[in-house]
C-alpha positions as CSV (number, residue, x, y, z in Angstrom):
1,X,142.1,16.1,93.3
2,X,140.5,18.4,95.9
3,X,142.2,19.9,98.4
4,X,140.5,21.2,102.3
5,X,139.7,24.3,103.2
6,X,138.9,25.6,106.1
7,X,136.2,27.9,106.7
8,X,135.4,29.4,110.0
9,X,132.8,31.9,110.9
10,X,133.5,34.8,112.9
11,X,132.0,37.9,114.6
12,X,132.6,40.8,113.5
13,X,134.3,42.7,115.9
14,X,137.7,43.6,117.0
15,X,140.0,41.1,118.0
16,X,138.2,38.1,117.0
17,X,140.2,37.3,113.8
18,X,143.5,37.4,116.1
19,X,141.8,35.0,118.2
20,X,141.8,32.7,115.3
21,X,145.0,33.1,114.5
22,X,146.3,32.8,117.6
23,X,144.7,29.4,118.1
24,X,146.2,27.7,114.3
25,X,149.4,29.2,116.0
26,X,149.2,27.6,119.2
27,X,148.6,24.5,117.5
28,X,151.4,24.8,114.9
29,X,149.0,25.2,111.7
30,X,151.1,27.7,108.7
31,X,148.4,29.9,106.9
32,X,149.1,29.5,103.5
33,X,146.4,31.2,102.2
34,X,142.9,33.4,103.4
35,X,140.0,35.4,102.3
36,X,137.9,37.4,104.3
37,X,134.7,38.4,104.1
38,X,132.6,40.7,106.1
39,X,129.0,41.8,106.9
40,X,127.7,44.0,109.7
41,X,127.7,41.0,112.0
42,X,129.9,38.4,111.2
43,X,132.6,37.9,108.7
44,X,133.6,34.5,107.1
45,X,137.4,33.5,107.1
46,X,138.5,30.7,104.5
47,X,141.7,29.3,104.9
48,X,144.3,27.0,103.4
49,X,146.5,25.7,106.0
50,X,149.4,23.0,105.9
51,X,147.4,20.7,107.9
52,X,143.1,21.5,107.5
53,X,141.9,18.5,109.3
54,X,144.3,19.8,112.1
55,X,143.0,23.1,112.2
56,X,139.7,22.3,112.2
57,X,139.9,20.2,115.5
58,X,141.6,23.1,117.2
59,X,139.3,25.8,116.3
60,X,136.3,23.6,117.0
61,X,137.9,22.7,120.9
62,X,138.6,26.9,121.0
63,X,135.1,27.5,120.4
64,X,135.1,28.8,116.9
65,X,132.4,27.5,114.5
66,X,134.9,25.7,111.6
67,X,134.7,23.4,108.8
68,X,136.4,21.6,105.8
69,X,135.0,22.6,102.4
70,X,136.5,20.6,99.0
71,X,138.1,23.3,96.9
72,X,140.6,23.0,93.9
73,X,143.3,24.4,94.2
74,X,145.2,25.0,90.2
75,X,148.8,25.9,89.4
76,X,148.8,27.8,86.6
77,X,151.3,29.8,84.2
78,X,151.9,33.0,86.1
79,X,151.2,34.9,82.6
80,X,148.7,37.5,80.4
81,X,145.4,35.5,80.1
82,X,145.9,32.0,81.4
83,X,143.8,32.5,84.3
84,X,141.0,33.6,81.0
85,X,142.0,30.6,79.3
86,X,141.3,28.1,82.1
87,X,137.8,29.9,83.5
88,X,136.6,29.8,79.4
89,X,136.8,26.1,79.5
90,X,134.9,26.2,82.4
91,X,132.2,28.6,81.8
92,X,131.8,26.5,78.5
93,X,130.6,23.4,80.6
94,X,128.2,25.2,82.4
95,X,130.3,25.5,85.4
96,X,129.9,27.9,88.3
97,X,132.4,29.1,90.2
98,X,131.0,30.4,93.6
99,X,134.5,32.1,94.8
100,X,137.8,32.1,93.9
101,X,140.7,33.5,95.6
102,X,145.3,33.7,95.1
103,X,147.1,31.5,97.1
104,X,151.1,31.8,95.4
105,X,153.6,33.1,92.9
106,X,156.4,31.1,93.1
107,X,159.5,31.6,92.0
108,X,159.2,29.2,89.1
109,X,156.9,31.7,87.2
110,X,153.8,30.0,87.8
111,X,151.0,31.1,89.9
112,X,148.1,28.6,92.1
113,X,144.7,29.8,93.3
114,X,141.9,28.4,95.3
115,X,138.4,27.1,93.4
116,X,135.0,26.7,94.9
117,X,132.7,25.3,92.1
118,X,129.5,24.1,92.1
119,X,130.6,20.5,90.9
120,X,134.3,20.1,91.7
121,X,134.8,16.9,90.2
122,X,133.3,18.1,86.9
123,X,135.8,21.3,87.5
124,X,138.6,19.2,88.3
125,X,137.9,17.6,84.9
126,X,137.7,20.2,82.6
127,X,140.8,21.8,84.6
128,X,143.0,19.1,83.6
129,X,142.0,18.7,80.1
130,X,143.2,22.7,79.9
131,X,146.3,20.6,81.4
132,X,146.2,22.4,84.4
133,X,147.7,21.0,87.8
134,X,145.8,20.4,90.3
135,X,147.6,20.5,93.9
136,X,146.7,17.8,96.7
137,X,146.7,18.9,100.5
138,X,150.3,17.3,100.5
139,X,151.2,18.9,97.6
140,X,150.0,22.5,99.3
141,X,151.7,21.8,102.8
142,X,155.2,21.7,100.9
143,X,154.9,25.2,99.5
């Protein structure tokens, strides 16, 4: 149950990230979700989008170094130590999470974030025995 990110590496300098967004505009991609990190010289955007394989192919033809990383991306109870709760069963299989970053609240009280791991489908594993829900790239899109 992995969803795509996108990641897409980026000078840093002004302007450039409003480059990227311009071009997932222009080609009718929503940003659901980003994180952004920076160095001196180049910062690295990572994205969940309503169509990744989309975005990909248009920063790619505007010149942007891009690709589609497997994260997971979990729905869980938007409440005092569930997000504890579900990282304990992971760190309890030896599992390393490389980075992790929000992508909702939604009205329904729950809250979803995004998962890199260093073995997904063990993660996704141990995720759904916490009975955690894990969201597709369909599932994502119709947020």
């Amino acid at each position: 149950m992995q969803a795509k990110q996108v990641s897409v590496f980026i000078e840093n300098r002004e302007g450039r990230l409003d480059e990227v967004l311009a071009v997932l505009k222009e080609a009718g991609v929503n940003i659901l979700s980003l994180s952004l990190a920076d160095t001196s010289e180049y910062g690295l955007l990572r994205l969940i989008v309503s169509d990744p394989d989309k975005a990909d192919k248009a920063l790619k033809a505007g010149g942007f170094s891009s690709m589609l990383t497997g994260v997971l991306v979990v729905r869980l109870a938007n409440e005092v130590g569930s997000l504890q709760d579900l990282l304990c069963a992971v760190a309890k299989e030896k599992i390393n999470l490389e980075y992790m970053y929000g992508l909702t609240i939604e009205k329904e009280g729950k809250a979803s974030l995004v998962i890199k791991a260093s073995d997904l489908d063990k993660a996704a594993s141990v995720l759904k025995k916490t009975g955690a829900e894990l969201l597709t790239d369909e599932d994502i899109a119709a947020l």
